[in-house]
DOMI-732511 format. One line per 2 residues: number of its first residue (from 1); for each residue y, z negated, x negated of N, C-alpha, C, CB. Coordinates in nm, 3 decimals, padded with zeros to 5 digits, always signed. Glycine has a CB too. Example, Ala and Ser with C-alpha at 12.3 -4.5 7.8 and 13.67 -1.06 7.14 Angstrom:
<recs>
1	-00.569/-00.780/-01.319/-00.450/-00.780/-01.230/-00.330/-00.780/-01.320/-00.447/-00.905/-01.131; -00.225/-00.708/-01.285/-00.106/-00.714/-01.367/+00.003/-00.787/-01.290/-00.060/-00.572/-01.408
</recs>
This chain:
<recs>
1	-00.117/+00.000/-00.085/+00.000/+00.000/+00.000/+00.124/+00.000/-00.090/-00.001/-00.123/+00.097; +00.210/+00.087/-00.058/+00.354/+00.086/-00.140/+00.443/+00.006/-00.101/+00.427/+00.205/-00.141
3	+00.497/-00.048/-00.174/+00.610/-00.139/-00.131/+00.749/-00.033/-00.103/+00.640/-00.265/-00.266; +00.805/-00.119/-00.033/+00.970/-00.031/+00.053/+01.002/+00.054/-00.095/+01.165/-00.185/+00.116
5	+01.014/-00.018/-00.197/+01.095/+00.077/-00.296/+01.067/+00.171/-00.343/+01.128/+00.042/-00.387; +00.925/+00.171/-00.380/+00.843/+00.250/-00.416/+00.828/+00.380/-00.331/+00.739/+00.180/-00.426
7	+00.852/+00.339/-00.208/+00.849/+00.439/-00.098/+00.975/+00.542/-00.126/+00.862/+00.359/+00.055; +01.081/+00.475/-00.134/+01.205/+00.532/-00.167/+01.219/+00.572/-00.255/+01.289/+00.483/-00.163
9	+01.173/+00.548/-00.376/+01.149/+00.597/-00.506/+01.083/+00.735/-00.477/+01.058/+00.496/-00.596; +01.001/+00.751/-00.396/+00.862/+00.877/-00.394/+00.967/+00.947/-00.269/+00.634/+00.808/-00.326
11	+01.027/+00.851/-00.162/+01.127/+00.997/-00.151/+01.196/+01.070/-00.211/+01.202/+01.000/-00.096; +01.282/+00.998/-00.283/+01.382/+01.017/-00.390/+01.331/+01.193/-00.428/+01.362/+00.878/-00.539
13	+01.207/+01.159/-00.527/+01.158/+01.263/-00.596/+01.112/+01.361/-00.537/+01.080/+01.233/-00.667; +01.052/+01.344/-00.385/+01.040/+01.478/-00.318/+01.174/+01.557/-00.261/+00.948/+01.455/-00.201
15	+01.286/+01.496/-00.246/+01.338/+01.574/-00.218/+01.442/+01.626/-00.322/+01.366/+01.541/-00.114; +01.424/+01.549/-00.471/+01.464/+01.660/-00.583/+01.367/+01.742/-00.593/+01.493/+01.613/-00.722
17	+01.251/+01.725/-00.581/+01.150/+01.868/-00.601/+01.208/+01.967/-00.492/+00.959/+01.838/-00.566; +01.248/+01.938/-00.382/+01.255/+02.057/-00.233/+01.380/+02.111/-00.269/+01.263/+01.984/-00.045
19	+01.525/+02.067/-00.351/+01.599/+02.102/-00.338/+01.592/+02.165/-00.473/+01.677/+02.030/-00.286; +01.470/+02.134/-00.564/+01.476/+02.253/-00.699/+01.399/+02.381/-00.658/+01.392/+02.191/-00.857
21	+01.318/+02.391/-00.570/+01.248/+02.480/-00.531/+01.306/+02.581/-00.435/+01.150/+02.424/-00.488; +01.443/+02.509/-00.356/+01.507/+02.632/-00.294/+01.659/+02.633/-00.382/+01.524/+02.613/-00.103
23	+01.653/+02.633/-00.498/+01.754/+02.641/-00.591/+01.699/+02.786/-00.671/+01.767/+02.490/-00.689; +01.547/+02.784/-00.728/+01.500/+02.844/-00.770/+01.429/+02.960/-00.637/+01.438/+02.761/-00.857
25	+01.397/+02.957/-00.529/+01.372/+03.048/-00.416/+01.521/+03.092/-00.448/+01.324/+02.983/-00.250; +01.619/+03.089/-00.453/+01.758/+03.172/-00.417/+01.845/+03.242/-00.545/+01.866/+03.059/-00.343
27	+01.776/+03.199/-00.689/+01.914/+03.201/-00.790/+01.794/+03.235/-00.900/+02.039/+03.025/-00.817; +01.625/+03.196/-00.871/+01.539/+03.215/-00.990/+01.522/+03.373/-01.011/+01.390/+03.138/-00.968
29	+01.514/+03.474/-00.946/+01.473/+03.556/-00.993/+01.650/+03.699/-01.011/+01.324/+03.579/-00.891; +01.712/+03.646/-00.958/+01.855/+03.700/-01.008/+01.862/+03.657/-01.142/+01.987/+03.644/-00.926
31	+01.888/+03.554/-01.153/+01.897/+03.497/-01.282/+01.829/+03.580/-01.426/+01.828/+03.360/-01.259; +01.697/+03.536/-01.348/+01.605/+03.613/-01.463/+01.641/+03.779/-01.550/+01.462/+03.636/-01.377
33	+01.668/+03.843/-01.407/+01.683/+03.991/-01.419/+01.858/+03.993/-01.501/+01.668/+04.077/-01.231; +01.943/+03.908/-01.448/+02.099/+03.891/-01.570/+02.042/+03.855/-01.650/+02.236/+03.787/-01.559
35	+01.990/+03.763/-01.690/+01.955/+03.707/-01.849/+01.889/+03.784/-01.917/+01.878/+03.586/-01.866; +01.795/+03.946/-01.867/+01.691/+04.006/-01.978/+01.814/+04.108/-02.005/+01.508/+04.080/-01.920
37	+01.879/+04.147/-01.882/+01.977/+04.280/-01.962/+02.076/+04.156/-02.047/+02.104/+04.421/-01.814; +02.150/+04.055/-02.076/+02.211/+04.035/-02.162/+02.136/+03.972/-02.249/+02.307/+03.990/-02.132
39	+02.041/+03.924/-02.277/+02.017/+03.888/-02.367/+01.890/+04.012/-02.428/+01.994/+03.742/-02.341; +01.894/+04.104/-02.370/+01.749/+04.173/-02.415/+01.818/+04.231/-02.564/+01.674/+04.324/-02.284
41	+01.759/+04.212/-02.676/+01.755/+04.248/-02.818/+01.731/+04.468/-02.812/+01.582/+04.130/-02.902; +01.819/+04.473/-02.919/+01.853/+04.574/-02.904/+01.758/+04.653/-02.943/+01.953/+04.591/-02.945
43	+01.691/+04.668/-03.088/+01.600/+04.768/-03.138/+01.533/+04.695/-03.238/+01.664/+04.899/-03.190; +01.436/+04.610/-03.205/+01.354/+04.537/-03.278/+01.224/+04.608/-03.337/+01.322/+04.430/-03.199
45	+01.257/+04.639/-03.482/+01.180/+04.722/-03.503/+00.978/+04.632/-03.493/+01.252/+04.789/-03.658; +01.014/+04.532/-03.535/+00.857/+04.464/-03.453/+00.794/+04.491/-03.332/+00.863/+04.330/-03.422
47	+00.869/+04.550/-03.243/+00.798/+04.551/-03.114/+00.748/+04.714/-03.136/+00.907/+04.511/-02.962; +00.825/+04.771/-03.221/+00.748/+04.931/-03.237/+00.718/+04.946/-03.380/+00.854/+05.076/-03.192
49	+00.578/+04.891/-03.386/+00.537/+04.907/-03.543/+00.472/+05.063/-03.587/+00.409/+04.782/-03.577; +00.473/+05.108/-03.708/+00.446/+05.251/-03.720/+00.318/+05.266/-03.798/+00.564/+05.328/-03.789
51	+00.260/+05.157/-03.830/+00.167/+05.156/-03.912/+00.042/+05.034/-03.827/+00.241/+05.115/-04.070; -00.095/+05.045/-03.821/-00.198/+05.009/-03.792/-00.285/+04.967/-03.916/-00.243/+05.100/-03.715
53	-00.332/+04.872/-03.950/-00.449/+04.867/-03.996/-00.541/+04.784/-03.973/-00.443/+04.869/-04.088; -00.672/+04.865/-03.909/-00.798/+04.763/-03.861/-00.910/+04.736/-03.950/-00.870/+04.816/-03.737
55	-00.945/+04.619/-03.947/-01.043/+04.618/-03.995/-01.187/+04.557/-03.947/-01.003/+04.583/-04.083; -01.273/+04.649/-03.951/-01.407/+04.651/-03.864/-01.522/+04.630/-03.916/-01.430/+04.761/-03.805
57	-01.558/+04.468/-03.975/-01.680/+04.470/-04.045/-01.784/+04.440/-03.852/-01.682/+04.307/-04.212; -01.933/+04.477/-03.879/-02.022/+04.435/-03.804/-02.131/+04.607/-03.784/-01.935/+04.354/-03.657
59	-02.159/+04.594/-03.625/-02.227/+04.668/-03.623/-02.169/+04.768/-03.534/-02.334/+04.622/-03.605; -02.287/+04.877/-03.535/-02.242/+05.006/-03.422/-02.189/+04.989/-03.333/-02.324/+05.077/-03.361
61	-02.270/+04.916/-03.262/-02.212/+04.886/-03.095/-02.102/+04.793/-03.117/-02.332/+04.806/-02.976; -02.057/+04.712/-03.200/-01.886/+04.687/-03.158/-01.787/+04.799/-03.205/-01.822/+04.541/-03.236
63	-01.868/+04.852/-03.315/-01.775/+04.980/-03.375/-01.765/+05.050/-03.209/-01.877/+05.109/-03.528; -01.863/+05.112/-03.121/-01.853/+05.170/-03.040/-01.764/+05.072/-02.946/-01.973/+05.220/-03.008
65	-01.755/+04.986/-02.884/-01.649/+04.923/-02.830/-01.510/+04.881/-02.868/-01.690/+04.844/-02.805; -01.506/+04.889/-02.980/-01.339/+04.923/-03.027/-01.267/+05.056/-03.052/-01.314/+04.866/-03.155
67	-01.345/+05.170/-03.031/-01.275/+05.276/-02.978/-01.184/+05.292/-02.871/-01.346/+05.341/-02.956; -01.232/+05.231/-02.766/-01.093/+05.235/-02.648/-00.991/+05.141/-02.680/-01.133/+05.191/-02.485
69	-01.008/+05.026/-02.759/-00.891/+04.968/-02.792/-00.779/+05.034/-02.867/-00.922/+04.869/-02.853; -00.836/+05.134/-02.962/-00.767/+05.219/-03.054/-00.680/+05.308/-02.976/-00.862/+05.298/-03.142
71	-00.772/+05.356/-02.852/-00.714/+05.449/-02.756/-00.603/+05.386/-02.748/-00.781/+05.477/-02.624; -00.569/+05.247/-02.632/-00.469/+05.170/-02.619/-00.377/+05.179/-02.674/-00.485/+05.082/-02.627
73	-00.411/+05.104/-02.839/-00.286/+05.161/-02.941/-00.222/+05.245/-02.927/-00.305/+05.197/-03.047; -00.310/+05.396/-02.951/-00.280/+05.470/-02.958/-00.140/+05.539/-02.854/-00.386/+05.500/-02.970
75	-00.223/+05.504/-02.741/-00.130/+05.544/-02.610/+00.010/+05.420/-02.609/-00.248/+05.527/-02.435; +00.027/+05.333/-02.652/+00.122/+05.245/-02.617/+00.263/+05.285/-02.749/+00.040/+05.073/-02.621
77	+00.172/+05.314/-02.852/+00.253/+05.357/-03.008/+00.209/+05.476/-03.041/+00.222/+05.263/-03.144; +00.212/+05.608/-02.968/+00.219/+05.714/-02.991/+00.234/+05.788/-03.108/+00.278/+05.731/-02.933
79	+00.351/+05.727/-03.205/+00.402/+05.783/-03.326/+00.376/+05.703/-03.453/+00.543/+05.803/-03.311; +00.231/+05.591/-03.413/+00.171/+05.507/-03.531/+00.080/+05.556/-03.599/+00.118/+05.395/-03.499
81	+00.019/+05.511/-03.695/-00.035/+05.527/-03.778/-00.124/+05.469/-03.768/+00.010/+05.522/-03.856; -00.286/+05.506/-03.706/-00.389/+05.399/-03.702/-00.467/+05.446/-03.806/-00.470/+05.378/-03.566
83	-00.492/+05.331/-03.918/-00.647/+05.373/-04.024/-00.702/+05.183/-04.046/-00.582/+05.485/-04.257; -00.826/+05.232/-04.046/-00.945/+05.192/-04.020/-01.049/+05.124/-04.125/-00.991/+05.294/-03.971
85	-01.074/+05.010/-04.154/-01.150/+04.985/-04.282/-01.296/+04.894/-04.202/-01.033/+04.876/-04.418; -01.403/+04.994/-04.233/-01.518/+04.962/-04.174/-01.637/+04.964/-04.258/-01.533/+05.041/-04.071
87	-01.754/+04.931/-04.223/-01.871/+04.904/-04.287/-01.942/+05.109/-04.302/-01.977/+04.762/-04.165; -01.994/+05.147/-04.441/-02.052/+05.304/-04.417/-02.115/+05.321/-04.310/-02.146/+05.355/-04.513
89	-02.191/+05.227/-04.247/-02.284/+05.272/-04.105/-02.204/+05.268/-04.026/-02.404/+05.190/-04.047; -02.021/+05.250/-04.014/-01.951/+05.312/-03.912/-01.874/+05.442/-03.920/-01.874/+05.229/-03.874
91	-01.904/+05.465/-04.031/-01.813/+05.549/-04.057/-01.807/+05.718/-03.984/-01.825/+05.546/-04.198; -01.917/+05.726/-03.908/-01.940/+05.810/-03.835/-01.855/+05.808/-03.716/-02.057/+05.808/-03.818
93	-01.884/+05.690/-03.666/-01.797/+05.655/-03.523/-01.682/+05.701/-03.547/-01.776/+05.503/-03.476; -01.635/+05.642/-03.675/-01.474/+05.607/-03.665/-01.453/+05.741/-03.681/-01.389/+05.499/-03.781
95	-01.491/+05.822/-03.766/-01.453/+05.980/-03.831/-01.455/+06.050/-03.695/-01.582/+06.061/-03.959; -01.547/+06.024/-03.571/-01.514/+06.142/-03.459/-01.361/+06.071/-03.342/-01.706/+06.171/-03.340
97	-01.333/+05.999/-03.335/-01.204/+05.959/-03.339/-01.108/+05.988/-03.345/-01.185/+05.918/-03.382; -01.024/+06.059/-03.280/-00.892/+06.163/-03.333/-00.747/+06.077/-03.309/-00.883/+06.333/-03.223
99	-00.802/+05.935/-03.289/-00.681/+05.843/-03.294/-00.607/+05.774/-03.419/-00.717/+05.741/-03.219; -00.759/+05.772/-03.485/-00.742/+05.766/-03.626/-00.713/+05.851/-03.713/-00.821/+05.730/-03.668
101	-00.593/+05.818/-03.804/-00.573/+05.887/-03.942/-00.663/+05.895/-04.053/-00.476/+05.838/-03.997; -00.699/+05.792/-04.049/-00.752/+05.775/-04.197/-00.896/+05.652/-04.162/-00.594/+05.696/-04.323
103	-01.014/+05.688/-04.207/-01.129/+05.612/-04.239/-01.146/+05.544/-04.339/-01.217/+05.668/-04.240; -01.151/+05.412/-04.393/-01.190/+05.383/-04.531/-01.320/+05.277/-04.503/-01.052/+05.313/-04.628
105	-01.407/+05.325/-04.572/-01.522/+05.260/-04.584/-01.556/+05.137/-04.703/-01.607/+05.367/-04.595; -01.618/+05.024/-04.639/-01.588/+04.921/-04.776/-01.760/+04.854/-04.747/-01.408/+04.767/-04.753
107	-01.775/+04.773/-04.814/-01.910/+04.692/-04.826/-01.847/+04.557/-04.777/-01.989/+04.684/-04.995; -01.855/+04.525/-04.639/-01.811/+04.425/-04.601/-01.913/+04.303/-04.569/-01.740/+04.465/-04.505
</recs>
């Protein structure tokens, strides 16, 4: 059982929660959308990197499942540079690949 204050106390806080929630229902998502155009950073060259390098020790079948990731890359950074450092028993995979530039094979 709560005592009187306690009660008032636990109103207190619900109705700062109700009045942050229609503060944020009315002003949260305006807000958001002013704050990305002024604060959005101009030409960060990190977010468009031009160079890739993976490296793929294991077997076939993950070699064969990281091909569509490459795709991804590929499609998201168009004008990158993907090359590839994998075990010789992938080097097949990777070589039919036309996302990749460059194959290098290592003893991993």
């Amino acid at each position: 059982m709560l005592l009187p204050r306690e009660k008032e106390g636990l109103r207190s806080v619900n109705t700062k929660i109700r009045i942050l929630k229609r503060v944020d229902s009315l002003f949260g998502l305006p807000l958001i959308n002013v704050s990305y155009h002024l604060l959005k950073p101009k030409h960060d060259p990190a977010l468009h990197p031009c160079h890739f390098l993976l490296i793929r020790p294991g077997g076939i079948g993950d070699a064969v499942l990281l091909i569509p990731s490459i795709k991804v890359i590929k499609k998201k950074h168009p004008e990158a540079k993907i090359e590839i450092i994998a075990d010789k028993r992938n080097f097949g995979i990777f070589s039919l690949s036309h996302f990749l530039q460059k194959v290098l094979t290592a003893t991993i």
